[in-house]
Structures are given as C-alpha cells and as structure tokens.
N, C-alpha and C positions, 0 to 999 in steps of 0.2 A: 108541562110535558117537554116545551123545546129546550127550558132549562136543566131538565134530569139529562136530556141528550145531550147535550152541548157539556153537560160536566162530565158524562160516561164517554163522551170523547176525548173529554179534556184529559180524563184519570189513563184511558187505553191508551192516549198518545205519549204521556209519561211514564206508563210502564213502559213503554215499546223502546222508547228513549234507556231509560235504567236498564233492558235486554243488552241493549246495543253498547251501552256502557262499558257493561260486566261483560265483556265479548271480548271488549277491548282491550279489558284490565286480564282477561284469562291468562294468555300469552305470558305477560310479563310474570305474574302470578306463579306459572310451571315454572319458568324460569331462576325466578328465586329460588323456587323448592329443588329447583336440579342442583342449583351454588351453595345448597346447604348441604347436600345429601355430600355432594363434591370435597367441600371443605371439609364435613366429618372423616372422608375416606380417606383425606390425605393426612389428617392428624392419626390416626388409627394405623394406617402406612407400617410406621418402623417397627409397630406392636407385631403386626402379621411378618413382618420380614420375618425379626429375629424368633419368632413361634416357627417358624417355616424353616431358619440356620437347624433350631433345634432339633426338628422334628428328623429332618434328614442325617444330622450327627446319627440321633437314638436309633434308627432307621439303619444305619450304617454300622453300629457298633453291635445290636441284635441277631442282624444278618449273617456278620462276621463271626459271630460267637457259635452262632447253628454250624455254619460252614465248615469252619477249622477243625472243629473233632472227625469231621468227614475225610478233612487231608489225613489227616491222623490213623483213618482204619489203614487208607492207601499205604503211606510212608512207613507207619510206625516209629515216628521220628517225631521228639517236639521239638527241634528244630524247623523241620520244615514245616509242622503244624503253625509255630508260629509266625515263619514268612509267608506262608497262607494267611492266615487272620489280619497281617498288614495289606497284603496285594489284594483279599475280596474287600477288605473296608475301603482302599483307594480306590477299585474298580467300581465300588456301589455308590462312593460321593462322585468321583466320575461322572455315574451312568445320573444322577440328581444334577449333577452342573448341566450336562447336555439336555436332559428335558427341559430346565429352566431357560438356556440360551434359545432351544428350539419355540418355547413361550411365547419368548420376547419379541424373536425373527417371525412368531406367526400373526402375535400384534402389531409387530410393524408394515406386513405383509398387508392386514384388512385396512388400515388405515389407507395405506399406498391406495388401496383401490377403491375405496370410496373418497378422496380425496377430491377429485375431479367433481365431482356428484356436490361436494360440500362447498367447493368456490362455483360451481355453476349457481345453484342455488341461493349463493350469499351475492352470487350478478341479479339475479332474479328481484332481490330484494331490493340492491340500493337502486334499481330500473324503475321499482313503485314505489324511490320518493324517499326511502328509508336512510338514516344515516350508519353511518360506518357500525358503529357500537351494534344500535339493535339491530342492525341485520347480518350479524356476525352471532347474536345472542338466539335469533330467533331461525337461523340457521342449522343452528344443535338438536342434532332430534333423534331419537334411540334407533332408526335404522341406521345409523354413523358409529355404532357404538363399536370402539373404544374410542373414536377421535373426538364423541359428542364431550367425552369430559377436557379434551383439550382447547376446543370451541369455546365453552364455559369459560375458563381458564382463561383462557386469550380475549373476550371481551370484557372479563372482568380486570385485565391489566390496560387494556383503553376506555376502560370508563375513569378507573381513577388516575389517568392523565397521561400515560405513559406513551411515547409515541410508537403510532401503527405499525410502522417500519422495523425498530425496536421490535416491539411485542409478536409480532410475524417470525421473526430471525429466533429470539427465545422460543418460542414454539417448536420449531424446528429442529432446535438443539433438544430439547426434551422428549421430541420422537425418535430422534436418532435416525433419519431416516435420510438415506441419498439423496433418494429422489425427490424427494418433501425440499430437504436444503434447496436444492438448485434450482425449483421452481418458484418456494418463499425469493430465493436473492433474485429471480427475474422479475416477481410482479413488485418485489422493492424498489427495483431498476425504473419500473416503471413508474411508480407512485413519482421519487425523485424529478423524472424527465418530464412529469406534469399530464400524463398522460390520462384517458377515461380509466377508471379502476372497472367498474362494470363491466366493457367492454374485453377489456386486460386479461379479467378472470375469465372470463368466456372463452376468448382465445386459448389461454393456457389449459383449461379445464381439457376442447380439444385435441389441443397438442400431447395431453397426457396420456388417455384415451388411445390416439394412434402409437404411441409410443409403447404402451402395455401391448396393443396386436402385435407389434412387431417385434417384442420380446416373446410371447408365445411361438410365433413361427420363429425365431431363429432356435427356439427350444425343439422345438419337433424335427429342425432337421439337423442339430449333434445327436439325437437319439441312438444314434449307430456307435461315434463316439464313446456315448457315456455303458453302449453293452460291452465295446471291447474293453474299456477300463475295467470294468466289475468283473468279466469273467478273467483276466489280466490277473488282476490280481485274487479275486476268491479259490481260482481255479489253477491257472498257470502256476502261477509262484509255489503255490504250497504242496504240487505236485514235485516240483524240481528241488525242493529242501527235502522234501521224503526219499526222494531217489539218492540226492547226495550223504542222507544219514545213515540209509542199506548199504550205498555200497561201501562205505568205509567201514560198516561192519563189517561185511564179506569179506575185504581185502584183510581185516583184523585177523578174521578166522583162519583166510590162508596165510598168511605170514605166522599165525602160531602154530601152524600145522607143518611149515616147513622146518628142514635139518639145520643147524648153524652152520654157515661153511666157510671156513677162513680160508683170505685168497692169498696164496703163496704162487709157488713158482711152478706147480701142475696145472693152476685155475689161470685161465686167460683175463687181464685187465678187459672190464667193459667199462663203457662209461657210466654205469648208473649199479647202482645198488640197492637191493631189496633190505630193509631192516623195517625196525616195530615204529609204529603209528603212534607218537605221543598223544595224540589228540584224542582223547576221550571222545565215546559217542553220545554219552550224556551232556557234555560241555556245546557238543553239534546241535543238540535238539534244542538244549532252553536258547542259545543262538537264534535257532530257527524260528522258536515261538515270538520272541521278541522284536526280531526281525519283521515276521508275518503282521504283528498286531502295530508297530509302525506303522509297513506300507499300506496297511488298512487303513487305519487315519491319514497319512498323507492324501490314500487313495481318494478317499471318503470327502476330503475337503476340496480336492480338482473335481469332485464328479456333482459338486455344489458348485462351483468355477462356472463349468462348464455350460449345466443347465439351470442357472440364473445368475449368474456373474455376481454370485454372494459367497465365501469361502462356508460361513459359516451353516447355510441352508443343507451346505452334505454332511454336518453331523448327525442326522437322523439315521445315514447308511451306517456307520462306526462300527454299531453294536452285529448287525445281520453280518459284516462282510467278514469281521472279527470270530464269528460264531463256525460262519462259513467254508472260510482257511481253514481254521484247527483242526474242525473234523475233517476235512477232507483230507490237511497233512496226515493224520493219526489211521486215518481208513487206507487211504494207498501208501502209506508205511506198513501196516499190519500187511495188507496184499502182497506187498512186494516181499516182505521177510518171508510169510510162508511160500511163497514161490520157489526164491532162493533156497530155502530150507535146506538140502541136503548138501549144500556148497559147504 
C-alpha cells in the first residue's frame, strides 16, 4: 500500500511538474503563432495594396461614367460633360486618398496612445528578471493592436542580433509617428548614458501620459478658434462671392439699359466713365467656386493645425466645408438675384 502511494505521488508530482512546464512553454508558443500570422501579412501586403490601387481606379472610373451624363442633361454640351467626367474621377480618387491618409493618421493615433501602456509593461517585465528580447516579445498582446505587430517585429529584429537602439529608431520610422520618434531617441539617450532601462520606460511611459492630458486641454480651449475658422470660411466667404457675382450682374443689366452718350462739348468732362463690363459673370462664378474649394482645404488643414498640431488630421473637415460653401454660395446667390429681380 505505502508503495501504490508513494508512486501515485511520484506520478501527481510529475504531472504537476509537465502542467507547470507547458505553462511555460504557452507564452513562447502564442508568440511564434503571432510571428507567423505577422510575416504571412506582410508578404501578402503588396498583394492587398495593389487590389486596393485597383479597386479605387474602377471605383473612380464607374462613378465618373454615372455622373457625366448627368452634366450632360444640365449643360447639353459634351464639352462640359467631358470636363465633368475628369473633375468627379479627380474629386472621387481625391475623396479615396483622404480616407486612406485619414487611416493611416487614425493608426498612428491608437498606437500613440497605447504606447505608454506598452513600455510600462515591457518595465514591468524586465523588473521580474526578464531580458530585453522576451520582455519586449511577451509584451505584444492584442489589446496594443496595431502596435502588437510592431512589438513582434522589433523583438524579432533583436533576437537575431541586431542592436536595441538600432531596432527602437527602425521601429519608429515605420510608425511614422512624432511622438513615438522623440520618445524612442530619449530612452536611446538613455540606454547609451548606461542608465536603468526599466526605470527609463517607466519614467517616459509617465511623461507621455501627462503629455497627452495636456494636449487635450489645450484642444478644448482653441475650440472657439477652430468655430470662427469653420464658420469663416463655410459661411462668410461664400456669402461675399455671391454678393460680388449679383452685383456685377445688376450693374451689367443697367449699363445695357443705358443710352450711349458721346462726350463732346455739351457733356461736362468727369472723372470716371460708365462703359460695358468685360468680365463675364460666368468667368466670376467658376472663379468663385474654385476659390471657395481652395480656402476649404487650406481651411480644413489650419483647423487640424489647430486642434492637434497635425496638418493632416483636418482632412476629414475637406469634404463637409466644401459641401457647405457651395450651397450656401448657390442659395444666397439665388436669394439675392430674385430680390434684385426688377433692377
């Protein structure tokens, strides 16, 4: 009997052992399967670009083709049906660049902000003992996601030998991110000056932390700022082009309504003279429109400046302020012409 126990100890204590094993080996295990999953997605990469170049061309060229018969009822001109079919297929690969840049700026955006969370945690590690490699490996984890495939990426360029410092700065460059830069070249600074690295990342993990608060409140108070830009330009401007397109009408209408009168030696010399308006009113408007869909985008790009000190974060306004202007130039031009009406 004390022999059947002493081996059903023996046998429990060596499974409990093999549990504890396989516990071990789990970790590393995910790990591989994430470096595979990783490396398939980046060989696949150029496949999805160029399927995505595509889709947006056909996407563009579809669109365009529905559109232009529509100029066409307007115009009755295949002239201008055709420079319609160039300006909505510009306007529709356009409006495809801007979602894709806005993409990019929103992946770079979550990375920025779990960043902090991802060197805290990679402190946390090398504190219990761990070296640089696996606690950079076992740091990666799908609430960091998209940075978890950069994590991968960057322990698998210092496991096969590459130095830290190195592999940190590449990382960096592949985020594309400011803020990322500046912080990777500080804890470089540090690694260099011989400093704790655990400690290092802790610090900075902070310092980033307080640094995002204090980007949000300086955002809440240009608020005021970024209303008078918007209405500045959605409202103002395309008010003051529609007034300057009426009245050069009007003034058209009475300079054709007036008598010719040649000044001789009845008619007193003044300084100024009434004669005909070369300036087309049609020549004013597309003027106008083009003008308007400028200061949109300029607009569009200071009112990203603004509230986050990214030019490129105000291309998401582009399309709304763009939208915004034209009707409103086209509504208070119609208003103001039939007001005028009987001039």
């Amino acid at each position: 009997m004390k022999k059947k126990q002493i081996k059903h100890l023996h046998a429990k204590h060596l499974h409990h052992r093999h549990k504890e094993a396989m516990k071990k080996h789990e970790p590393e295990k995910e790990m591989q399967k994430k470096q595979e999953i990783w490396e398939t997605n980046k060989k696949e990469e150029p496949k999805r670009k160029n399927k995505k170049i595509f889709a947006y061309l056909f996407k563009g060229i579809v669109f365009s083709i529905i559109l232009a018969p529509i100029a066409y009822l307007f115009t009755k001109n295949i002239k201008y049906s055709g420079i319609a079919f160039l300006a909505f297929f510009i306007l529709i690969e356009m409006y495809f660049l801007i979602k894709e840049l806005l993409k990019k700026s929103a992946k770079i955006k979550k990375m920025e902000d779990v960043f902090p969370d991802f060197i805290e945690l990679m402190a946390s590690n090398l504190r219990a003992g761990m070296t640089i490699d696996k606690a950079l490996l076992l740091s990666s984890r799908k609430e960091f996601s998209p940075l978890d495939e950069e994590i991968l990426n960057l322990g698998k360029d210092i496991v096969t030998g590459k130095e830290i410092s190195r592999a940190l700065q590449e990382m960096a460059g592949r985020i594309g991110s400011e803020k990322i830069i500046k912080t990777i070249t500080i804890i470089n600074s540090g690694i260099k000056s011989g400093g704790n690295l655990a400690v290092l990342l802790e610090q900075t993990a902070v310092n980033m932390r307080e640094r995002g608060f204090v980007e949000k409140k300086a955002a809440s108070n240009v608020l005021m700022y970024m209303i008078f830009i918007f209405f500045a330009v959605a409202i103002g401007a395309p008010v003051l082009f529609a007034l300057s397109t009426v009245l050069l009408q009007v003034l058209m209408n009475i300079l054709q309504g007036m008598p010719n009168v040649e000044i001789g030696a009845n008619v007193p010399n003044i300084p100024f003279a009434l004669t005909t308006i070369k300036i087309s009113v049609t020549f004013v408007m597309y003027f106008a429109i083009v003008f308007l869909t400028a200061i949109d985008i300029l607009a569009s790009l200071l009112l990203g400046l603004v509230s986050t000190g990214e030019e490129k974060a105000g291309l998401k306004y582009t399309v709304l302020l763009i939208i915004i202007s034209i009707t409103v130039f086209f509504v208070v031009r119609t208003a103001l012409l039939s007001y005028f009406a009987g001039i």
